[in-house]
Structures are given as structure tokens and as C-alpha cells.
MMTF fields as JSON, N, C-alpha, C and O atoms, coordinates in Angstrom:
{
  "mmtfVersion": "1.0.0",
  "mmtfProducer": "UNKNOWN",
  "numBonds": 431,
  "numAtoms": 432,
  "numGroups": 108,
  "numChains": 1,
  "numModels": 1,
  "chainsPerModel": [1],
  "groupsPerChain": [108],
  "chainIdList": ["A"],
  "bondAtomList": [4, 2, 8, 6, 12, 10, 16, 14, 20, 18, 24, 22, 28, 26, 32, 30, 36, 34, 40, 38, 44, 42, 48, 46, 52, 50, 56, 54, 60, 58, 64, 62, 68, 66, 72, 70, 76, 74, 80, 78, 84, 82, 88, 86, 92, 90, 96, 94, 100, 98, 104, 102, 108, 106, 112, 110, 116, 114, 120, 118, 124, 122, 128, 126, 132, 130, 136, 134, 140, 138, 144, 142, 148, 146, 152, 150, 156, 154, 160, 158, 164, 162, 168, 166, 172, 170, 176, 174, 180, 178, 184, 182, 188, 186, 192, 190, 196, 194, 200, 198, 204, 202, 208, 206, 212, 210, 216, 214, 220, 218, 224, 222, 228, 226, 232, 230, 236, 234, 240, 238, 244, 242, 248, 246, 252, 250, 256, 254, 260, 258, 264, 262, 268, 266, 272, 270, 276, 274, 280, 278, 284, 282, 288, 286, 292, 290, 296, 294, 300, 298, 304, 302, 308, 306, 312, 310, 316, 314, 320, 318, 324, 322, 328, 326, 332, 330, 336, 334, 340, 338, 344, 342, 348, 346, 352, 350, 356, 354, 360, 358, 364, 362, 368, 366, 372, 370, 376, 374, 380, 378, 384, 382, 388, 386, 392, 390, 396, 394, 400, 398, 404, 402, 408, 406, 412, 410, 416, 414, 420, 418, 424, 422, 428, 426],
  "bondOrderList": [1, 1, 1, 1, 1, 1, 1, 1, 1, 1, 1, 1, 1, 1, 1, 1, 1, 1, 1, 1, 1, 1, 1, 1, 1, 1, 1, 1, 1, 1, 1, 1, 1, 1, 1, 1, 1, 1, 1, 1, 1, 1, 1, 1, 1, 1, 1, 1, 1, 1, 1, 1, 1, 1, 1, 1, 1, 1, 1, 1, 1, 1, 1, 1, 1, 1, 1, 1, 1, 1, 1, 1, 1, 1, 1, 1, 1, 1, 1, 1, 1, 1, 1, 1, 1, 1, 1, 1, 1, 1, 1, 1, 1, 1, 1, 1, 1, 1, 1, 1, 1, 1, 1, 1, 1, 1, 1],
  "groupList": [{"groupName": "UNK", "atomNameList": ["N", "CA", "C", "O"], "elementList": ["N", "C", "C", "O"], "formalChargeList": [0, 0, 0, 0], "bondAtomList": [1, 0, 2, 1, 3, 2], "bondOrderList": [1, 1, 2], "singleLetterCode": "X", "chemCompType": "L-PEPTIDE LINKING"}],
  "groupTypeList": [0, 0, 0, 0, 0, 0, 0, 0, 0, 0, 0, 0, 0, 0, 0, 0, 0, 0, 0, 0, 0, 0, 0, 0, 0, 0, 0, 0, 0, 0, 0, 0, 0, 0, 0, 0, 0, 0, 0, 0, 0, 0, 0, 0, 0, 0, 0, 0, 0, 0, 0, 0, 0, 0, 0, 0, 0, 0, 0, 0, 0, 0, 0, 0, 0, 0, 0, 0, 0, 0, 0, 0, 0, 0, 0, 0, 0, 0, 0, 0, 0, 0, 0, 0, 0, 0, 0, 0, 0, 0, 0, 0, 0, 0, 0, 0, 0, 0, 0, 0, 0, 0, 0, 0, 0, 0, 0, 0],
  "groupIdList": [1, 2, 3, 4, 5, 6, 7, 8, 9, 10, 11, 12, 13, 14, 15, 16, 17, 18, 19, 20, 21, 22, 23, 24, 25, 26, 27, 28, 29, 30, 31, 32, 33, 34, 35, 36, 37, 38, 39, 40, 41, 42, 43, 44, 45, 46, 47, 48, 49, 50, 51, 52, 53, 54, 55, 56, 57, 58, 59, 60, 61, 62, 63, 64, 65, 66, 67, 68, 69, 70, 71, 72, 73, 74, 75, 76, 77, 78, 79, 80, 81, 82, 83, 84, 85, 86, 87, 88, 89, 90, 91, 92, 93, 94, 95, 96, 97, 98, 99, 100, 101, 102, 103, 104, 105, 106, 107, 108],
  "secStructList": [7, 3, 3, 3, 3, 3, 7, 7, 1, 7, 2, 2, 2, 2, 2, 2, 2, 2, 4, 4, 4, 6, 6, 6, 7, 7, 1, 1, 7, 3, 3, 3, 3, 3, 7, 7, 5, 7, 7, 5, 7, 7, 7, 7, 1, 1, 7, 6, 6, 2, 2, 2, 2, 7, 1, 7, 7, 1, 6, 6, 2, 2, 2, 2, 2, 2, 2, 2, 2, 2, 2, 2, 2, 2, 2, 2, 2, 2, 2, 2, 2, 2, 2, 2, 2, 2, 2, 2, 2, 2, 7, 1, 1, 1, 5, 7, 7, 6, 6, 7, 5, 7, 7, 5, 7, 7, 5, 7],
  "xCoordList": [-125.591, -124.3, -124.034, -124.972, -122.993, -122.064, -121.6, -120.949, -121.257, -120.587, -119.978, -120.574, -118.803, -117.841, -117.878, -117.301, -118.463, -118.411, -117.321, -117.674, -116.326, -115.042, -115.593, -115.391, -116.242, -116.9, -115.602, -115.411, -114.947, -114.342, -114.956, -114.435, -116.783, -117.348, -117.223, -118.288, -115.822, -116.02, -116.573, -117.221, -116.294, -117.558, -117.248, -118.25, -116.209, -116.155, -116.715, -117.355, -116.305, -117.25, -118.545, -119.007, -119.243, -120.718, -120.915, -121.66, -119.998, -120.112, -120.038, -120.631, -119.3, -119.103, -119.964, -119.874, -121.04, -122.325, -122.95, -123.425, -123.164, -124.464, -124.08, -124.988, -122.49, -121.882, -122.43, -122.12, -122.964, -122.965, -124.534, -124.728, -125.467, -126.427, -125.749, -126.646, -124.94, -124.431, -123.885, -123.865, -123.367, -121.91, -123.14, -122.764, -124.287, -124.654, -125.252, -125.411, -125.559, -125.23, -126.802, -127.793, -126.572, -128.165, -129.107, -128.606, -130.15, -131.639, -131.254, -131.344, -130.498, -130.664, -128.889, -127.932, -128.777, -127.409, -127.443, -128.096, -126.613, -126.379, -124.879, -123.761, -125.085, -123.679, -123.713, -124.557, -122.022, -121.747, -120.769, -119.82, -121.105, -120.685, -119.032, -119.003, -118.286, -116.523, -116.228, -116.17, -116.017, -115.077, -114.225, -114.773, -113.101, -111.809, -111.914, -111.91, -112.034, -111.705, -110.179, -109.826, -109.38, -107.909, -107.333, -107.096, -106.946, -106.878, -105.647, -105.183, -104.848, -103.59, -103.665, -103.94, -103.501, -103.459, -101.682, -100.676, -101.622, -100.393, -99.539, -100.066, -98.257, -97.503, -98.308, -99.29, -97.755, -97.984, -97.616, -96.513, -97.615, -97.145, -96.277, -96.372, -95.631, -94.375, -93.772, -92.979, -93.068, -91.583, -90.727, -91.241, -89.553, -88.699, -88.525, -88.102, -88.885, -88.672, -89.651, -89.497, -90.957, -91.717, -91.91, -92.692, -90.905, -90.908, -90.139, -90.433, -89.537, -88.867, -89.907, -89.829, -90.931, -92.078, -93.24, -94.155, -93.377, -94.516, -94.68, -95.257, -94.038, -94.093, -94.879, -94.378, -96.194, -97.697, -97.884, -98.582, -97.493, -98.113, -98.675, -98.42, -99.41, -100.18, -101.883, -102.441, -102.03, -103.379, -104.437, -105.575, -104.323, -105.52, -105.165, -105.967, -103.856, -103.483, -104.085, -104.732, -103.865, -104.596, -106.161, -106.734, -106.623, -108.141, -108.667, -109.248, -108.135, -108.073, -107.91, -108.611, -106.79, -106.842, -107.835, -107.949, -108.4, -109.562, -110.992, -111.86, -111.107, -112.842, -112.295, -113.217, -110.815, -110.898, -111.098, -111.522, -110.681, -110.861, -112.354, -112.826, -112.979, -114.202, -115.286, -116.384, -114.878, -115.558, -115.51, -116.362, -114.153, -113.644, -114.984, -115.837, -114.667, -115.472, -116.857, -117.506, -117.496, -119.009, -118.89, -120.0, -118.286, -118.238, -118.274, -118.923, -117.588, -117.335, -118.872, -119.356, -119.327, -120.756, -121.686, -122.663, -121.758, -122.427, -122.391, -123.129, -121.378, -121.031, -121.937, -122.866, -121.086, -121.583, -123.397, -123.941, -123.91, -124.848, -125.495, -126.535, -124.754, -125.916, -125.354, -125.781, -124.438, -123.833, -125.258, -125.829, -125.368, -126.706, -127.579, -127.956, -128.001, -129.553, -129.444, -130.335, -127.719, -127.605, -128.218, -129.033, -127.842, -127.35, -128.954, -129.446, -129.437, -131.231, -131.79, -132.387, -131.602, -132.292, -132.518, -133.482, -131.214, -130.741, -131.321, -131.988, -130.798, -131.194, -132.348, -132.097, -133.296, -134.162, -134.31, -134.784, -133.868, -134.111, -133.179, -133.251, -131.975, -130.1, -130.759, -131.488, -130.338, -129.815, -128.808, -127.682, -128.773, -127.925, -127.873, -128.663, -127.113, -126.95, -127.567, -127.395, -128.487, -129.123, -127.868, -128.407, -126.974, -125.871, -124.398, -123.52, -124.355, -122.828, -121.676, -121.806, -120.334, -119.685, -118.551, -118.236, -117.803, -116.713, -115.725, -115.99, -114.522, -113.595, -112.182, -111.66, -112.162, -110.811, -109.744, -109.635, -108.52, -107.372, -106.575, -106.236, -105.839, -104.954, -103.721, -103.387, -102.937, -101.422, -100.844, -101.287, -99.722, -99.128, -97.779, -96.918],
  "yCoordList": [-36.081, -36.681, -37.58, -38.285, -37.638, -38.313, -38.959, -38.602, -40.285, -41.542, -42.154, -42.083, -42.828, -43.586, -45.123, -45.131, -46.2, -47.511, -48.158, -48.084, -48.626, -49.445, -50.868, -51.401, -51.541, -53.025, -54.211, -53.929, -55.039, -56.629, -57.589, -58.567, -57.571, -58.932, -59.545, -59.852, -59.778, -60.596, -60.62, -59.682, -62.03, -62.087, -60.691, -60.135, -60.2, -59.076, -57.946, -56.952, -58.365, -56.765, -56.773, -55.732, -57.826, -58.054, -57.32, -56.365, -58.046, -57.919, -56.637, -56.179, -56.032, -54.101, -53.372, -52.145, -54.119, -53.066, -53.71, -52.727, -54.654, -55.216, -54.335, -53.699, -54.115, -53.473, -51.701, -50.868, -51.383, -49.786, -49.534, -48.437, -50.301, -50.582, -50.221, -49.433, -50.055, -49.764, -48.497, -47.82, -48.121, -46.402, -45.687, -44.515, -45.683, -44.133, -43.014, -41.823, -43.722, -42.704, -42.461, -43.073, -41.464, -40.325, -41.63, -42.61, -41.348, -41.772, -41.51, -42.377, -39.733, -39.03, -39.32, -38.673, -40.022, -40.369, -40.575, -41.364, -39.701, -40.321, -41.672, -41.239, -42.53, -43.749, -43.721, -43.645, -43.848, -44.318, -45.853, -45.975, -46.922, -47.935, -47.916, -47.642, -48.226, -48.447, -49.62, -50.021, -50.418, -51.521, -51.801, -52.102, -51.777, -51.962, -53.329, -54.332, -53.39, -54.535, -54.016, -52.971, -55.067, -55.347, -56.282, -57.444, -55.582, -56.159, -56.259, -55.143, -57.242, -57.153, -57.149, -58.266, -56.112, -55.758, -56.145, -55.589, -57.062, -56.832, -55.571, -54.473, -55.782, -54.31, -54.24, -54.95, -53.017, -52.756, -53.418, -53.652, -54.232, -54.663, -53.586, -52.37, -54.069, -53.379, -53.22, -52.648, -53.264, -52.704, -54.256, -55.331, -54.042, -55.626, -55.726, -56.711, -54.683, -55.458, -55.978, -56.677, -56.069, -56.984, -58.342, -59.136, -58.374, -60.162, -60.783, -61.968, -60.752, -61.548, -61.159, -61.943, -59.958, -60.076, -60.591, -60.888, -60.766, -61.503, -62.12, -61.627, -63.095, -63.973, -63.598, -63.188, -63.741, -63.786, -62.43, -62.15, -61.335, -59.88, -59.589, -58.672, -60.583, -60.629, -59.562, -59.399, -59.312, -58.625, -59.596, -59.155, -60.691, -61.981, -61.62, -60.878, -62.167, -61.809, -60.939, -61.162, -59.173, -58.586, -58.576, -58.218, -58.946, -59.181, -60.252, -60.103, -61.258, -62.008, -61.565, -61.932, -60.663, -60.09, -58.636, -58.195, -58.015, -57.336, -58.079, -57.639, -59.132, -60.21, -60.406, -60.481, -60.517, -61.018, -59.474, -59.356, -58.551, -56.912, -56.904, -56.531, -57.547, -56.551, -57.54, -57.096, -59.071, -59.983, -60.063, -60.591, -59.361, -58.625, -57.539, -57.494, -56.849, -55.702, -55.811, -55.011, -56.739, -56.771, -57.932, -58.042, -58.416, -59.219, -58.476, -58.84, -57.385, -56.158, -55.225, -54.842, -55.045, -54.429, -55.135, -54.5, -56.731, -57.595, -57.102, -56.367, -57.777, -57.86, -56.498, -56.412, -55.27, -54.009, -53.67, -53.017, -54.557, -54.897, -55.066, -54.519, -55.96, -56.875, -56.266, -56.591, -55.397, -54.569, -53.507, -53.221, -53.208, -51.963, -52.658, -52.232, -53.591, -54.262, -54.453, -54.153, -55.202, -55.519, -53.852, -53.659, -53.095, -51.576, -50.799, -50.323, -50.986, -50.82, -50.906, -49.994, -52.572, -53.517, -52.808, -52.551, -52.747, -52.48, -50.536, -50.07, -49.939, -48.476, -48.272, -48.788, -47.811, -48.323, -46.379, -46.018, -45.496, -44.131, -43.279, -42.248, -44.515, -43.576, -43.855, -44.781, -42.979, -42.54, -43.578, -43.379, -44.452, -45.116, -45.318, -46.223, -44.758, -44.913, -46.007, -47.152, -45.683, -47.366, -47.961, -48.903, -48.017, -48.324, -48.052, -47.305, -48.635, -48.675, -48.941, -49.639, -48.098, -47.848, -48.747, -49.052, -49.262, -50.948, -49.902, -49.614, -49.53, -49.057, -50.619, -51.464, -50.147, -51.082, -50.306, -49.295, -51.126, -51.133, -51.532, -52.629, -50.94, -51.622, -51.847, -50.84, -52.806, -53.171, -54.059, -54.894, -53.528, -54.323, -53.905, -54.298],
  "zCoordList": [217.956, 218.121, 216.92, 216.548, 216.331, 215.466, 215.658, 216.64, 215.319, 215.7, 214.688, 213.613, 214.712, 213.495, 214.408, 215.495, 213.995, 214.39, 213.134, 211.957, 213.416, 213.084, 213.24, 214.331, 212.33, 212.31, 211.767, 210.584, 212.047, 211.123, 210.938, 210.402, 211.501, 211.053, 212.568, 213.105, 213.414, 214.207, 215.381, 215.845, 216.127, 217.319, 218.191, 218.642, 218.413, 219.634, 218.838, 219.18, 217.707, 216.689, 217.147, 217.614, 217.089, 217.406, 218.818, 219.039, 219.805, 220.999, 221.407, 222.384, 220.657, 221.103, 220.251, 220.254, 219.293, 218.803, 220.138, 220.708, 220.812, 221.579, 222.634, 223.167, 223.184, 224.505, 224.157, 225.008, 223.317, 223.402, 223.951, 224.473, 223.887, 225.06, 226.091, 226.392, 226.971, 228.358, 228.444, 229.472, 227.187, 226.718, 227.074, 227.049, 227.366, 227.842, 226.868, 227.132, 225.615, 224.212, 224.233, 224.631, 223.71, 223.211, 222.232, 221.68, 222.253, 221.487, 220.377, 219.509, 219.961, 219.0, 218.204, 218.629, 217.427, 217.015, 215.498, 214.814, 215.195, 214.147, 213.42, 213.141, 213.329, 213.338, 211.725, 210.832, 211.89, 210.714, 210.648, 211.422, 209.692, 210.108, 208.63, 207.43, 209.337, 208.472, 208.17, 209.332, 207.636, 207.291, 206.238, 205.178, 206.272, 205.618, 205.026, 205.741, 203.349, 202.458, 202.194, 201.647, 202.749, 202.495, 201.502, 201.833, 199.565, 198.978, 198.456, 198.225, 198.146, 197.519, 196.348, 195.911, 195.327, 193.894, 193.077, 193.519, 191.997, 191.501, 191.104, 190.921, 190.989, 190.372, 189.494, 189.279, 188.728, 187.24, 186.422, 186.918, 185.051, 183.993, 183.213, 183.379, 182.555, 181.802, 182.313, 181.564, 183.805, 184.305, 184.447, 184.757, 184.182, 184.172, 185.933, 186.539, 186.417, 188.489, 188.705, 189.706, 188.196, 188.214, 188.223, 188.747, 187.439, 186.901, 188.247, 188.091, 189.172, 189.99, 191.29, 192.237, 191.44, 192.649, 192.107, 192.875, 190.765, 190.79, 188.849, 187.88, 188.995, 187.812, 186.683, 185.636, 186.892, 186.455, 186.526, 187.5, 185.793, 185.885, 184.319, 183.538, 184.222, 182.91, 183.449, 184.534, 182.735, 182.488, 182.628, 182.465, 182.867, 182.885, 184.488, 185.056, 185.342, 186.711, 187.336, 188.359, 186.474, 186.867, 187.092, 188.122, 186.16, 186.283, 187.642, 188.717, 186.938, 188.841, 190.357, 191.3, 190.382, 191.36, 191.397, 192.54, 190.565, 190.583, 190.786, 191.54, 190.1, 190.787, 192.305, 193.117, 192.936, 194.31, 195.281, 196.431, 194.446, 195.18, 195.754, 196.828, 194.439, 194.141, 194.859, 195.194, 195.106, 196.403, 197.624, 198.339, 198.089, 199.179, 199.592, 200.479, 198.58, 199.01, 198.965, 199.639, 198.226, 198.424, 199.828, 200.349, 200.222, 201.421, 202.558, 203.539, 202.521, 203.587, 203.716, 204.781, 202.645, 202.441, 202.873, 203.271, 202.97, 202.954, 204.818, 205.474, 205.121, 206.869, 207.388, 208.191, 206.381, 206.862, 207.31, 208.2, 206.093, 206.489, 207.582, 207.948, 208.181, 209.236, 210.241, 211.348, 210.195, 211.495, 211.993, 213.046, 210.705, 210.372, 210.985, 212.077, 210.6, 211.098, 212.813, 213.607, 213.248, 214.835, 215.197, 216.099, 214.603, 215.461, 215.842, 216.865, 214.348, 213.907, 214.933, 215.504, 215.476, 216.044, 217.936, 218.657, 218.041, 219.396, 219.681, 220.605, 218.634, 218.713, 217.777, 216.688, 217.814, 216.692, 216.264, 215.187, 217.205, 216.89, 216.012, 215.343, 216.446, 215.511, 213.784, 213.426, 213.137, 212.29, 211.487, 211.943, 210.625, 210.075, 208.742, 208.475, 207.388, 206.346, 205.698, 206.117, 204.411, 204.18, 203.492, 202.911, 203.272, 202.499, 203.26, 202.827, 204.181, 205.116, 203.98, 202.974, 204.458, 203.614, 203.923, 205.073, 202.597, 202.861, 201.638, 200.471, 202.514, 201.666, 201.542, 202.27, 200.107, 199.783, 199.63, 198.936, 200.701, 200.636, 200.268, 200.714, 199.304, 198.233, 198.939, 199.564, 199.058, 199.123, 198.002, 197.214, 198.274, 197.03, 197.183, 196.396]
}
């Protein structure tokens, strides 16, 4: 069996890896753990509609908002982490990626 676990870090996140102790699920599992880094990236530079959504669409801007992408996302890996270890801990037979996967979402 195959499994997609949807992790945010928070306490009920915790609480619904500890609650699957009760779901009934096979010895034999394989889980995969998800978490969404949600990053707001600036427009592009060079277009003049830029300048009235976001002042600062300098290439330094950009870079700034790429170190905050890219702390986002090792923060999400980080969490993803210890989701792995709760899950380890509790199922010790599933199947779990040594490297849980933290996708970033760009808005802008």
C-alpha cells in the first residue's frame, strides 16, 4: 500500500501522524511525506507595470526574495523531517523516503 501524508508542521499535523495508529493501515506501507513551501517571488524586471506593484524590482529584490524562497524551503524539509522520524518512530516497518519532499510554491 501507498500512502501521500500532507504534513504543515502544526500541532494537529502531529496529531494526525500519531492518529494513524488507530486508521487500521498495513505493517507493509509505503508513505510519502508532502509539504508545500509557499513563496512570494517578485514580477519580472523590465516591464513599466511593475513599477506601481512593486517599487523595488531591482535584481538585489530579487535575490532577497530568492534567500527567503530558498529558507522557506529548507524549513519545510527541515519540518519534513521530523514528520519522518514521528512516522519511523510510530511505524517502524513503512517504508519512508530518507529525504521527504518540500515543494515551493511560487505566487506572485
Amino acid at each position: 500500500m501507498k500512502i501521500l501524508i500532507g504534513y504543515d508542521g502544526s500541532p494537529s499535523a502531529d496529531a494526525a501522524l500519531d492518529d494513524l495508529q488507530r486508521a487500521g493501515l498495513p505493517a507493509d506501507v509505503e508513505a510519502e511525506i508532502l509539504m508545500i513551501a509557499e513563496v512570494w517571488l517578485p514580477p519580472p524586471t523590465g516591464d513599466d507595470s511593475t513599477e506601481n506593484y512593486l517599487p523595488d524590482a531591482s535584481p538585489e529584490s530579487a535575490e532577497k526574495h530568492s534567500d527567503s524562497a530558498d529558507k522557506a524551503v529548507i524549513e519545510a524539509e527541515t519540518l519534513c523531517r521530523c514528520a519522518k522520524e514521528r512516522l519511523q518512530s510510530n511505524f517502524p516497518g513503512w517504508k519512508i523516503p530518507a529525504k521527504p519532499e518540500a515543494i515551493a510554491s511560487a505566487n506572485g
